[in-house]
C-alpha positions in Angstrom: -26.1 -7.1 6.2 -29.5 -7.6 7.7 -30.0 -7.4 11.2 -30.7 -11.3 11.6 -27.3 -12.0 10.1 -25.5 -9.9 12.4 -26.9 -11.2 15.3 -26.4 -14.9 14.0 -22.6 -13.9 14.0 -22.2 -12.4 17.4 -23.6 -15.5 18.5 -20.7 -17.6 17.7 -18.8 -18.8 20.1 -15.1 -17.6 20.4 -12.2 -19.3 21.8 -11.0 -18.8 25.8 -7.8 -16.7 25.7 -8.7 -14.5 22.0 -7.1 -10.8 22.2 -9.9 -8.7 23.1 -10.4 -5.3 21.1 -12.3 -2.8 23.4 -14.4 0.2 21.0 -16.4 2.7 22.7 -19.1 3.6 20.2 -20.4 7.3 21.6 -23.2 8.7 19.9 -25.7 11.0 21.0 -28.7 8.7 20.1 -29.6 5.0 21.5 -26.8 3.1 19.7 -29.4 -0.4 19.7 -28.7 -2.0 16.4 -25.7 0.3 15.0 -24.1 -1.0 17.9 -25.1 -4.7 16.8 -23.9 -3.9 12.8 -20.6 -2.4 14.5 -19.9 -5.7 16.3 -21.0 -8.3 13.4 -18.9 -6.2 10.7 -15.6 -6.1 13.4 -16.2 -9.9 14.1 -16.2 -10.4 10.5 -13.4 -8.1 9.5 -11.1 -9.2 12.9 -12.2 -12.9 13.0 -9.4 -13.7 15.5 -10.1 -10.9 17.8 -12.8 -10.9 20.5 -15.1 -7.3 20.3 -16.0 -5.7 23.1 -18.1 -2.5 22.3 -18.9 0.0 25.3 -21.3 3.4 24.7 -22.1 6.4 26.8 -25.5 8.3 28.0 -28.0 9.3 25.3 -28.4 12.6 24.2 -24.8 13.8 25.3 -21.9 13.1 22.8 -20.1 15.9 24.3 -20.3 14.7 27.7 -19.5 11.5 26.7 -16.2 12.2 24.8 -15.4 14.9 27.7 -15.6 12.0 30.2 -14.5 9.4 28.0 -10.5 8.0 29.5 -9.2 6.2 26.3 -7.3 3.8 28.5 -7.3 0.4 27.3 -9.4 1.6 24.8 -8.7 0.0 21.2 -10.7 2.3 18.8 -13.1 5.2 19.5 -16.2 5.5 16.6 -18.5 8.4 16.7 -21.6 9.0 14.7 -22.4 12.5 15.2 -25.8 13.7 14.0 -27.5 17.3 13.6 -29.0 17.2 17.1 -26.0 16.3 18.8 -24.8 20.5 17.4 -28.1 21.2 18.8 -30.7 19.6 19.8 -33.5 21.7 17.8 -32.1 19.7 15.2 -33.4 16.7 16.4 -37.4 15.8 16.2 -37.6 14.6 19.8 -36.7 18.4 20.9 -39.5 21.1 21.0 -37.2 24.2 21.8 -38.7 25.9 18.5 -38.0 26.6 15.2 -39.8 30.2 15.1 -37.8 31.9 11.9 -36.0 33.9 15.0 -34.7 31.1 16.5 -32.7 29.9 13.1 -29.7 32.4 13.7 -29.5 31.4 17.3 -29.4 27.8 16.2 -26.5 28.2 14.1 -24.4 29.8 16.6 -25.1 27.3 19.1 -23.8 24.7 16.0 -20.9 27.1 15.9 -19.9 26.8 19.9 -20.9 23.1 19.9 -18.8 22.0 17.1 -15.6 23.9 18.8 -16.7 22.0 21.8 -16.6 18.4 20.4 -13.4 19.4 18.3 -11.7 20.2 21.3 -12.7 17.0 23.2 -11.5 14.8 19.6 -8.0 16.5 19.6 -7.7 15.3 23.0 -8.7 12.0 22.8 -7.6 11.0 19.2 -3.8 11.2 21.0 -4.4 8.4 22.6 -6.6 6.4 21.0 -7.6 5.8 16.8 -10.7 7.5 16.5 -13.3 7.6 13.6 -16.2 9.9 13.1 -18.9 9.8 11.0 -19.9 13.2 10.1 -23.8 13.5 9.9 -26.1 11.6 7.6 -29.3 12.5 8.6 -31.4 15.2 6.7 -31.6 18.6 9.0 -35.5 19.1 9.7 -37.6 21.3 7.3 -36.9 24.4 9.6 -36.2 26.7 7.0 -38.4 29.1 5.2 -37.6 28.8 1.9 -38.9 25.7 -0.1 -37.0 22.6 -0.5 -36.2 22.7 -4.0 -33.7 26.2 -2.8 -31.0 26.1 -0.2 -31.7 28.6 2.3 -28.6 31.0 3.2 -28.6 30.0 7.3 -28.8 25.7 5.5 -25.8 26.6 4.1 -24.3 28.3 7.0 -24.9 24.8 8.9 -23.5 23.1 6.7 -20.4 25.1 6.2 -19.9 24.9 10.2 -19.9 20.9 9.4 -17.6 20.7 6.9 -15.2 23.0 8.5 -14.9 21.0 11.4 -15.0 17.8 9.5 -11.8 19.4 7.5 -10.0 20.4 10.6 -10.6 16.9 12.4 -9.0 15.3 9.3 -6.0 16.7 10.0 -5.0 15.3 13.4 -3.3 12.5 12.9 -5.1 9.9 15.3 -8.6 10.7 13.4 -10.4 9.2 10.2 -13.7 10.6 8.4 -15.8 8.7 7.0 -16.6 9.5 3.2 -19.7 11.0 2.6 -19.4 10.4 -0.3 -18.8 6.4 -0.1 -21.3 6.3 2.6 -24.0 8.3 -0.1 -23.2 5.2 -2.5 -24.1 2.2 0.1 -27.0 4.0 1.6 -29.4 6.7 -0.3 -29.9 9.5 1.2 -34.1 9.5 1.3 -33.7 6.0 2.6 -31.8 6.5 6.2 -34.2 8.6 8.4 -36.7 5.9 10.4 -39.1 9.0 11.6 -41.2 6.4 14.0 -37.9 5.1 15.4 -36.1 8.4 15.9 -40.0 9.2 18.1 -40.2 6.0 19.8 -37.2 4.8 20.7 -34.8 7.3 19.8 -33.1 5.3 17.4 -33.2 7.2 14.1 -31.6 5.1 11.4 -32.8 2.3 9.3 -31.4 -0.7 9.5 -29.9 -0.7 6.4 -28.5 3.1 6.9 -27.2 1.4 10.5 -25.4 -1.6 8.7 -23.9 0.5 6.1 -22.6 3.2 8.4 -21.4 0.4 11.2 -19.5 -1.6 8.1 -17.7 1.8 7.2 -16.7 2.7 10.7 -15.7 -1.0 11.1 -13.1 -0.5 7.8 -11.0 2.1 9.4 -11.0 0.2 12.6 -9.2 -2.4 10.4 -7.3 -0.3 8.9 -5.7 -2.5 7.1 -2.2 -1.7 5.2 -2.3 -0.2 1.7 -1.0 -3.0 -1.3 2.2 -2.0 -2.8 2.4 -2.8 -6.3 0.6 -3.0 -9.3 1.5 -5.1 -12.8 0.1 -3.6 -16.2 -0.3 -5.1 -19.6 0.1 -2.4 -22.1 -1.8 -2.9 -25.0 -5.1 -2.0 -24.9 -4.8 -1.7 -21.5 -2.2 1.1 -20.7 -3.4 2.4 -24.7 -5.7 1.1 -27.3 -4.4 -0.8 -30.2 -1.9 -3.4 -30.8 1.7 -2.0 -30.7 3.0 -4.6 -32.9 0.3 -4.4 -35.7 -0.3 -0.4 -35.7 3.2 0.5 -34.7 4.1 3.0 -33.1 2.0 6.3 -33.9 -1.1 4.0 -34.7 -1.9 3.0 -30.8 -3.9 6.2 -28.9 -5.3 7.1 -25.4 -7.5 10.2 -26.3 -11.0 11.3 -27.2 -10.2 11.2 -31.1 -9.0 7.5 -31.1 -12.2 6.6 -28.8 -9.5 5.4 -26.3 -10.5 8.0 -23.7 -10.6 5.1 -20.9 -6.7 4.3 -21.5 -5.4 8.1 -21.3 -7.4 8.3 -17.9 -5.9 5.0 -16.9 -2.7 5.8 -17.3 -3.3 9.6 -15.3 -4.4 7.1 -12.4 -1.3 5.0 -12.5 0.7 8.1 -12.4 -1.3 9.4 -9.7 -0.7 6.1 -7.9 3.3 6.4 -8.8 3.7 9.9 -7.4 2.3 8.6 -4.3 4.8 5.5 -3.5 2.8 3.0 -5.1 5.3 0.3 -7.6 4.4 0.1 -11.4 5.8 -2.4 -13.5 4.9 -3.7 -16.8 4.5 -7.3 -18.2 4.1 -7.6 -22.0 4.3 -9.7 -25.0 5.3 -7.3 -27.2 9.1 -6.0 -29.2 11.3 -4.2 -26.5 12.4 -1.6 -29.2 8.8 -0.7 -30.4 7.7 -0.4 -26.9 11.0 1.5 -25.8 9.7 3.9 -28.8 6.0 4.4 -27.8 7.1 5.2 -24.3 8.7 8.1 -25.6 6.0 9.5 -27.0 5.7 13.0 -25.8 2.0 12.9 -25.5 2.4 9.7 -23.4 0.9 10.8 -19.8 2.6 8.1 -17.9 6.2 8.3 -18.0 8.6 5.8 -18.4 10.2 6.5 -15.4 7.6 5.9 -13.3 7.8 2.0 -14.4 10.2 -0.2 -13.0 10.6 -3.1 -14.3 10.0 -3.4 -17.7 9.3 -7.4 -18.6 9.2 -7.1 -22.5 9.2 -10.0 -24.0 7.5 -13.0 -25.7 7.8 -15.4 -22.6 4.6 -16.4 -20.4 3.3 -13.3 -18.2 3.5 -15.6 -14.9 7.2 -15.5 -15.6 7.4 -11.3 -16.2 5.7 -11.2 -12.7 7.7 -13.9 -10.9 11.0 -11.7 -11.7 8.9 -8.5 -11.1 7.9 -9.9 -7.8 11.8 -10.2 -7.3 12.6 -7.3 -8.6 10.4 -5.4 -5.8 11.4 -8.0 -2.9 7.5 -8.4 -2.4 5.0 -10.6 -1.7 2.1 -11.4 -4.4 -0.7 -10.8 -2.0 0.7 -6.7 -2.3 0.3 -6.8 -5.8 -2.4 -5.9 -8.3 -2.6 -7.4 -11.6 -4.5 -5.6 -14.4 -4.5 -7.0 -18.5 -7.1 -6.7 -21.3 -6.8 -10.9 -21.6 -9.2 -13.3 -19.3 -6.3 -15.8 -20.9 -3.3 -13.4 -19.2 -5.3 -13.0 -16.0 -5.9 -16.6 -15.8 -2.6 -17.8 -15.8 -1.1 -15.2 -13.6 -3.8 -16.1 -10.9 -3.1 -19.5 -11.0 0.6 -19.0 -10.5 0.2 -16.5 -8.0 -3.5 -17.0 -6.1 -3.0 -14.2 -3.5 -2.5 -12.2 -6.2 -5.7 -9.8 -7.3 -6.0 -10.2 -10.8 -8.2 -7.9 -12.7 -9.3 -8.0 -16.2 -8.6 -4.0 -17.9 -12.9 -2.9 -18.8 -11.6 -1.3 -22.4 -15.1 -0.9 -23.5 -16.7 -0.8 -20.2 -17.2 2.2 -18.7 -19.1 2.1 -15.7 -16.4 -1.3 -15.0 -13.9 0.9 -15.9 -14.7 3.3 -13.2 -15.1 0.9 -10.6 -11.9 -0.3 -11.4 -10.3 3.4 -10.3 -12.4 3.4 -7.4 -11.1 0.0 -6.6 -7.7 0.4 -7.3 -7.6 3.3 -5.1 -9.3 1.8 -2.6 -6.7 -1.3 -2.3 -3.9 1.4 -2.3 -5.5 4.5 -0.2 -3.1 5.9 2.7 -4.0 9.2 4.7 -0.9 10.5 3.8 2.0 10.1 1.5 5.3 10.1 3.6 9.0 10.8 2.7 9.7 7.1 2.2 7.0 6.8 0.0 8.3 9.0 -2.7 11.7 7.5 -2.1 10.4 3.7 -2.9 10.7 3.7 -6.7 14.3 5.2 -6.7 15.2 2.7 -4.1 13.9 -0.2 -5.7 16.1 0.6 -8.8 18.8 1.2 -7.4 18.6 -2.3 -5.3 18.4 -3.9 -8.6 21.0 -2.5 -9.6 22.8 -3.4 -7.0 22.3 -6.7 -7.5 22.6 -7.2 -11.2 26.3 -5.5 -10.8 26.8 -8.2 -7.9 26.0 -11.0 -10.4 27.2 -9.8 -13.8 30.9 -8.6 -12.6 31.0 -10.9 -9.7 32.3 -7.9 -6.8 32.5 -9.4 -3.4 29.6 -7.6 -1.4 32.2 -6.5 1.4 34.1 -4.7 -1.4 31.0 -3.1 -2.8 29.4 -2.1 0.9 32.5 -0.6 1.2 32.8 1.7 -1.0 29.0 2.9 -0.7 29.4 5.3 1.6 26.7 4.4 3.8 25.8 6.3 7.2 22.6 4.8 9.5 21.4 7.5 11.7 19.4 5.7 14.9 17.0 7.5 16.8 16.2 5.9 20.3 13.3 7.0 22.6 9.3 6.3 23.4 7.7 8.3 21.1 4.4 6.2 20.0 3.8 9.4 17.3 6.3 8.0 15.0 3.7 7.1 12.8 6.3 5.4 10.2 7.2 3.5 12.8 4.0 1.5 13.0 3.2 1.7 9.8 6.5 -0.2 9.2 5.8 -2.4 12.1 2.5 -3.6 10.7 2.8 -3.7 7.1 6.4 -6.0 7.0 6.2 -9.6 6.5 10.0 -10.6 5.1 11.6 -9.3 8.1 9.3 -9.5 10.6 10.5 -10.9 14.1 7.1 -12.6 15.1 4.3 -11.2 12.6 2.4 -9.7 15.4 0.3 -6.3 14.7 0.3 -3.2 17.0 -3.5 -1.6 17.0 -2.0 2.6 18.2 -3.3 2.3 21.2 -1.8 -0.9 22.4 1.2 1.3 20.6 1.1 3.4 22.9 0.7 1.2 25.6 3.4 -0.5 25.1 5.7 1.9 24.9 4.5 3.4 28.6 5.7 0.7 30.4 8.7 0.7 32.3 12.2 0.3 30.8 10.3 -0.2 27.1 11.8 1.8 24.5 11.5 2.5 20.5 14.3 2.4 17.7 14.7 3.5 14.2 17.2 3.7 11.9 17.1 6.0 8.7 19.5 4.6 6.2 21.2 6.8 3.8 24.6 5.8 0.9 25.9 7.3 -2.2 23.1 5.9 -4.3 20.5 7.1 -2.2 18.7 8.0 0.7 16.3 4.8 1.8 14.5 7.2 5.2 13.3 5.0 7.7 13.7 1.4 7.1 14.0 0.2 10.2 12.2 -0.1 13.5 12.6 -2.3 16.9 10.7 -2.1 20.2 12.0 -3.9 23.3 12.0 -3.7 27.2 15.4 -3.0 29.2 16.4 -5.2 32.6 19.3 -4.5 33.1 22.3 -6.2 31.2 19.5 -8.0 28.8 17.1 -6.6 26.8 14.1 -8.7 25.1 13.3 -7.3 21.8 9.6 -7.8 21.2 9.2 -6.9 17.9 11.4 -5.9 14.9 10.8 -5.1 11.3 13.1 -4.2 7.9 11.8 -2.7 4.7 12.6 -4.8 2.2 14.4 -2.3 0.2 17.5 -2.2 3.1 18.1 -5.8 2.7 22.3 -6.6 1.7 23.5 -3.6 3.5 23.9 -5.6 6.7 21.3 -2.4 8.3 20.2 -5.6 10.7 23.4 -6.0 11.8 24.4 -2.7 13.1 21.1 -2.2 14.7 22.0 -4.9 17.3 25.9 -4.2 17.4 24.1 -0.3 18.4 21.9 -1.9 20.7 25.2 -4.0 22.5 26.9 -0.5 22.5 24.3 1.5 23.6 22.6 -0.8 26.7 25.9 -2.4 27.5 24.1 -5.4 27.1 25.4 -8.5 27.2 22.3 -10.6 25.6 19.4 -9.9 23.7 16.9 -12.5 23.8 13.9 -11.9 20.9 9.9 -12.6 21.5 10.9 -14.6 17.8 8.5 -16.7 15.6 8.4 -18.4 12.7 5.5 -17.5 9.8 5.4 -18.1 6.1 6.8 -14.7 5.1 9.8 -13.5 7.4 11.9 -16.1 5.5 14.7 -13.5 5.3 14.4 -12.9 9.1 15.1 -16.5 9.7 18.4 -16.7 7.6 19.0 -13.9 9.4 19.8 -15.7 12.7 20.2 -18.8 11.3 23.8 -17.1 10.1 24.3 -15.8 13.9 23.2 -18.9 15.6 24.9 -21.5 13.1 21.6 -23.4 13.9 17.2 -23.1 12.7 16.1 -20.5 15.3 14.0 -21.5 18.1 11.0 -19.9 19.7 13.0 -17.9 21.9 16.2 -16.8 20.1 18.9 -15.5 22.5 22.2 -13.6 20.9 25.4 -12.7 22.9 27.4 -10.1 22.6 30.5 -12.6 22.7 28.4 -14.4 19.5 27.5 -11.6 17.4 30.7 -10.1 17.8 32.4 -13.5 16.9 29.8 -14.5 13.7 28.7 -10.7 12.5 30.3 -9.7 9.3 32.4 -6.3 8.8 30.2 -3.4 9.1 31.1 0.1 6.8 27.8 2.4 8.1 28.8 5.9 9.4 27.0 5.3 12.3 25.0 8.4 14.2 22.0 8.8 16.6 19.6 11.8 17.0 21.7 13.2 19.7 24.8 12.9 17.9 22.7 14.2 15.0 22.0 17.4 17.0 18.1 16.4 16.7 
């Protein structure tokens, strides 16, 4: 972005009455045109939010985070340079650089980086913070030439990485990749030496606008896709299955289908980290059936669910896969070897990304792991992560049994055993919780998104409170699949958000969560913050059912109703205290 565009965005007029989304940008430099990039890359990425960016007193990030109160605060970004660890670092300090001094400077990088770390742990409770580690070259203070790292160079730089390894692991805090960051902005090309002197602004512009688009990205933060479709031949390996058979298709070095064996390790790294895999092909069931259990084969068949094997149109595969998953297409990813394939999946399915498998392309084909893993990236893989594929089978299942032999569902959620284990309280660290919250779109009381900090707010004010319901039955456990905030007044309580994961839906989870909340409050209405959007379809059948009616705006349930219109509920019910949590 060049710094005319950015500043052609900003001045765009917003509508009266647009959420506002407060960042304070700390820095120990003047923030000028980073803090221009920041806002123009957050208008662009939150187009229905208005940004408000604050920043602190030059030449004291320390001070600044130490005095920094993160209330009403959105989103904290810091870009941390060399001379903020000390300011011999920096060019615009002359505290000397005498070959005696080194060893002091590195253990005032040492105290100074325990510092900062301290004042981050605090702050990144309360607020989303991400820090940019530094990106400027450290002066030429060392001895030794530049072609050799000097031993105190290194010592610097293991003092950075250290702390940069211990900040990642607080949960409120993001790094920014070095190693991204190195591919939008070269190195030799970030440092502005006359700008750093002069104004004490020492990036370029485009190191600014590639650091401030970065820093913007995880202020999004936007929720990982689920899914992802695969052709198989020459795609998931090289060769036609049907005209080579079986031991004539390859993924290795020998067969010069090195690209398809290191494909299909990145899908199974993918699987073993929640993310769906399914396959659509036009190819012979019983041939594929057979190459899947090769033994060289490095992604198992178990990791795919469902199979669509078949001679029909790929739209079709992926319209049941879709349904098989209980997802939307704009989750999904959509990889085949055919521009034919690709097209008329995209057509059917335009949210959908569609990507066309690089089998002789190898710089595409390594842009297309870096992409992939981009679209599907999480900070951490959680319990219900490695529980989605099992649970997804085991819905399907479900259903198929449903429809083949025709059980009535009462009989079946009968006999399944089921407990649902609620857990009611404030806590804003149950991260699953929000995630939940912001990712669902099929049961999803009014669509609205919860930035942690307005989390956190939320859940501090008076009578507000936070459920969640872990689901287990004999087929399974599901973890946490559901999660409901809402403020208490008495006898009512207005729910103000609710979400279901997809894979709880027929087990009637929605309606002992308010049948718990009835017990629980000894309320005698809940009235829900409820409305309608183009995905929470099965949210609006939902109370449609209760209300015998299209739910309005403002949907208000009795006790006397739901008890009168709820259907028989099986769950062992228990709650955390119950639980002996």
């Amino acid at each position: 972005m060049k710094l005319l565009n950015a500043l052609e965005i900003l001045k765009q007029r917003l509508p009266e009455g647009w959420p506002v989304r407060e960042i304070f940008l700390a820095s120990g430099f003047t923030p000028l045109h980073l803090r221009t990039f920041l806002a123009a890359h957050l208008r662009l990425y939150l187009p229905t939010e208005r940004i408000e960016i604050k920043t602190g007193l030059y030449g004291d990030l320390a001070g600044n985070l130490e005095r920094l109160q993160p209330s009403g605060l959105s989103g904290l970004c810091v870009a941390m340079e060399w001379s903020d660890l000390d300011p011999r670092l920096g060019i615009r300090s002359l505290g000397g650089w005498r070959s005696t001094d080194i060893s002091d400077i590195v253990e005032s990088v040492r105290r100074q980086s325990q510092r900062l770390c301290q004042a981050l742990g605090r702050l990144s409770g309360d607020v989303p913070t991400s820090i940019s580690m530094p990106t400027l070259p450290i002066p030429p203070i060392f001895i030794s030439p530049l072609h050799q790292g000097h031993h105190q160079e290194l010592q610097l730089r293991e003092v950075v990485a250290s702390m940069a390894a211990s900040l990642s692991g607080n949960q409120g805090i993001t790094i920014v990749s070095s190693q991204r960051l190195d591919e939008l902005s070269p190195s030799s090309q970030r440092f502005d030496v006359k700008g750093e002197v002069a104004s004490g602004f020492s990036y370029s512009l485009e190191h600014a606008s590639a650091l401030a688009e970065l820093l913007a990205v995880t202020v999004r933060n936007s929720p990982p896709k689920k899914g992802i479709i695969t052709d198989l031949d020459d795609t998931v390996w090289a060769g036609i299955l049907g005209e080579v058979g079986v031991d004539g298709i390859c993924w290795d070095m020998d067969g010069r289908a090195h690209l398809h064996g290191l494909y299909q390790q990145f899908l199974a790294s993918l699987a073993s980290a929640g993310v769906l895999i399914a396959v659509a092909s036009r190819n012979d069931a019983g041939l594929v059936e057979q190459a899947l259990a090769r033994k060289d084969i490095l992604l198992q068949k178990d990791s795919l669910f469902p199979l669509e094997v078949h001679w029909g149109p790929k739209s079709e595969s992926v319209r049941r896969i879709l349904d098989a998953w209980n997802i939307g297409p704009d989750a999904v990813v959509f990889v085949d070897d055919s521009p034919m394939e690709i097209a008329e999946v995209h057509e059917a399915f335009p949210q959908m990304d569609c990507i066309v498998f690089p089998k002789s392309n190898y710089h595409a084909f390594w842009e297309l792991m870096k992409s992939l893993r981009n679209s599907f990236g999480k900070s951490a893989v959680s319990v219900e992560d490695r529980l989605r594929l099992q649970s997804v089978r085991k819905v399907a299942a479900i259903r198929e049994s449903l429809q083949d032999a025709d059980v009535a569902a009462d009989e079946f959620l009968k006999n399944a055993e089921a407990s649902v284990l609620f857990s009611l309280g404030r806590d804003a660290r149950e991260s699953r919780a929000l995630e939940l919250m912001n990712k669902t779109n099929q049961f999803n009381l009014n669509g609205k998104r919860f930035s942690e900090s307005e989390w956190k707010a939320y859940l501090n004010e008076p009578g507000a409170f936070l459920l969640t319901a872990n689901y287990e039955d004999k087929y399974g456990p599901l973890g946490n699949v559901c999660v409901l905030v809402g403020r208490a007044n008495g006898s009512i309580l207005n729910v103000d958000g609710w979400a279901m994961s997809c894979r709880a839906f027929s087990r009637r989870i929605e309606h002992q969560t308010l049948r718990y909340l009835f017990d629980v409050f000894h309320s005698e209405e809940l009235i829900f913050d409820y409305r309608a959007t183009d995905r929470n379809g099965p949210l609006q059948e939902f109370f449609s059912r209760l209300l015998q009616k299209p739910p309005d705006s403002l949907v208000k349930i009795s006790n006397r109703c739901f008890s009168e219109k709820a259907p028989p509920l099986y769950h062992r019910v228990e709650d955390t205290l119950r639980h002996g949590a």
